[in-house]
Phi, psi and omega in degrees: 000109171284150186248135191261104180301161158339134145320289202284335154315306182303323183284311189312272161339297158301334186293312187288336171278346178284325175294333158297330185301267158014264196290350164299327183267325157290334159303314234252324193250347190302323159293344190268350161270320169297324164318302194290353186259333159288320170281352165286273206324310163299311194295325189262041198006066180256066184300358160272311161327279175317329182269355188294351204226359166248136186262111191264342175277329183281357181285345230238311170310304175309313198302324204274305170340284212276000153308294192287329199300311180317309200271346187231359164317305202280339184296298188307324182292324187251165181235089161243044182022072198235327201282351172304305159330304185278334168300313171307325171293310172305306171289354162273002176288297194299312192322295138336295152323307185264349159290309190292326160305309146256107207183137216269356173279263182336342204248319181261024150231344178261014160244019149090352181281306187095079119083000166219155181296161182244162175282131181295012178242345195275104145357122155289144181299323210232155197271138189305155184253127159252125136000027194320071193246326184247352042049205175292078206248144212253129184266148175219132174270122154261041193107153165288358143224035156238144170202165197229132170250160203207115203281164180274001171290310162272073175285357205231356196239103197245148165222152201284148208205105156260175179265140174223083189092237154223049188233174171245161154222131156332102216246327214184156180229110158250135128330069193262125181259119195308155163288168213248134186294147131225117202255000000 
């Protein structure tokens, strides 16, 4: 004697296979729309659009991190007690620096806007920072809320995007350093 499942199984089992379907299709395209909705928003000097998709305090965090870790490696490296110094000096360099810089203000002067929007016939003030948002872009997965995407214009330069909900924002910038010239 064959046992036929349930009407109410049968609905139980499709809810649970759309829903993998479901969370499957968002995982696999969702970064590739959040790229695409930051490279419209640059293309459309829309800097609110653009900040919708950056996370500026953890961006700001990664910079000053990976600022200092640069500027104060070689001090930690030699111990001619310096290097205590020299970190306080570097974070009162950097610190300032990387509030004005990341910021929806800073960002709408290095895209050339002043903080408003421009008219599509007005010159930029200023020449546009572009962007590799568009072209051949390679995504590597950290997990289900991290992922770093990395353009092939820019190999040494990735940058890290967490989940917010279910949209992502621009969290970090990593820095990869090239092998070294000799010259």
């Amino acid at each position: 004697m064959r046992v036929r499942p349930s009407v109410g199984f049968r609905w139980v089992a499709l809810t649970a296979l759309l829903s993998f379907a479901a969370f499957l299709g968002w995982y696999l395209i969702s970064p590739w729309y959040s790229l695409n909705r930051m490279a419209a928003a640059v293309e459309a000097r829309d800097s609110n659009a653009l900040a919708s998709y950056i996370d500026y305090e953890a961006l700001r965090k990664d910079a000053k991190a990976e600022l200092m870790r640069d500027l104060l490696g070689p001090l930690e490296a030699s111990d001619a007690g310096s290097g205590e110094f020299g970190g306080l000096l570097a974070d009162a360099m950097i610190g300032p620096t990387v509030e004005q810089m990341i910021s929806p203000e800073g960002l709408a002067r290095a895209f050339g806007q002043g903080g408003r929007p421009q008219p599509s016939n007005a010159a930029p003030a200023s020449e546009p920072v572009e962007l590799s948002l568009r072209g051949k872009l390679r995504i590597d997965r950290k997990g289900l809320s991290t992922f770093l995407a990395a353009s092939e214009n820019e190999p040494g330069v990735k940058a890290e995007f967490r989940r917010n909900y279910l949209s992502w924002r621009l969290s970090g910038i990593e820095l990869t350093k090239g092998p070294k010239s000799s010259s």
